[in-house]
N, C-alpha and C positions, 0 to 999 in steps of 0.2 A: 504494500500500500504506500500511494506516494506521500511523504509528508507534507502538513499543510502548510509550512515555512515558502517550499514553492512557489508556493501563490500568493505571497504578502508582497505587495509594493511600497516598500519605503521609500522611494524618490525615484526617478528617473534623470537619463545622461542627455544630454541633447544636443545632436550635432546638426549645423547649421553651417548654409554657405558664408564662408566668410566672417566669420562668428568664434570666439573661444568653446569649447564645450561649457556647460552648463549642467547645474545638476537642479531639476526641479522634483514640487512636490506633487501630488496626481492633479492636485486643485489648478495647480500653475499650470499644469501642460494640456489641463482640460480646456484652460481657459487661452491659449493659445491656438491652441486648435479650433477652437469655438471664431478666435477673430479670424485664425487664414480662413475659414469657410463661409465666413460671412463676406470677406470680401469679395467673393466672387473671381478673383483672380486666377483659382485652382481648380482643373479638373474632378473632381470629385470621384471615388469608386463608385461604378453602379451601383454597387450592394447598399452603398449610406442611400441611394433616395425613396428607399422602402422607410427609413424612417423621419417623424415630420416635425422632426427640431434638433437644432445645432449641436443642443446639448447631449443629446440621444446619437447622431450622427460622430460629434468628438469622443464620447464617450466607448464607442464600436470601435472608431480609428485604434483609441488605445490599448483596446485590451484583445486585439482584434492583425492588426498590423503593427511596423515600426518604420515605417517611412510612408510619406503623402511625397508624391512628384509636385510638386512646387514650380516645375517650368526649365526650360533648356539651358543647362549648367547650373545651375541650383538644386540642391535638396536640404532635406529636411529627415533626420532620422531621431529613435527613441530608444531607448533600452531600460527596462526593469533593472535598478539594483538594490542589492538589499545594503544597511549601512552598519549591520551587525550581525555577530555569528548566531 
C-alpha cells in the first residue's frame, strides 16, 4: 500500500521563462494559474473546458499536469515537493 506522504503537497518549484525558480505554496500556484487562464493569452487543454470556472480548470492543471504551453519559446513548468522527511 502506497503511503499517504505521497500525496501531500507542501509547496511546489516553478520554472518559468526567464525567471529564477521559485518555490510556491498550492494557494500561490492556484492562483497563478487562475491569472494565465484568464488572460486568454494560453491555449488551454481541451480536457479544462469541461469545467466552468478558472478555479476548477487551475485547480485540474495542478494536480493533473506540470507544465501549460504558454507560447513559442516560453514555458511554464510545476513540480510537487515535499519540505520534510
Amino acid at each position: 500500500m502506497a503511503d499517504s506522504i505521497m500525496y501531500q503537497e507542501d509547496a511546489f518549484v516553478v520554472l518559468e521563462t526567464d525567471q529564477p525558480e521559485q518555490f510556491m505554496t498550492p494557494q500561490e500556484l492556484q492562483h497563478k494559474l487562475e491569472a494565465i487562464l484568464s488572460s486568454g493569452e494560453v491555449d488551454i487543454p481541451r480536457e479544462l473546458e469541461k469545467f466552468d470556472s478558472l478555479e476548477k480548470q487551475a485547480q485540474h492543471l495542478m494536480e493533473n499536469y506540470f507544465e501549460l504551453d504558454v507560447g513559442t519559446g516560453k514555458y511554464l513548468q510545476w513540480y510537487v515537493v515535499r519540505l520534510e522527511k
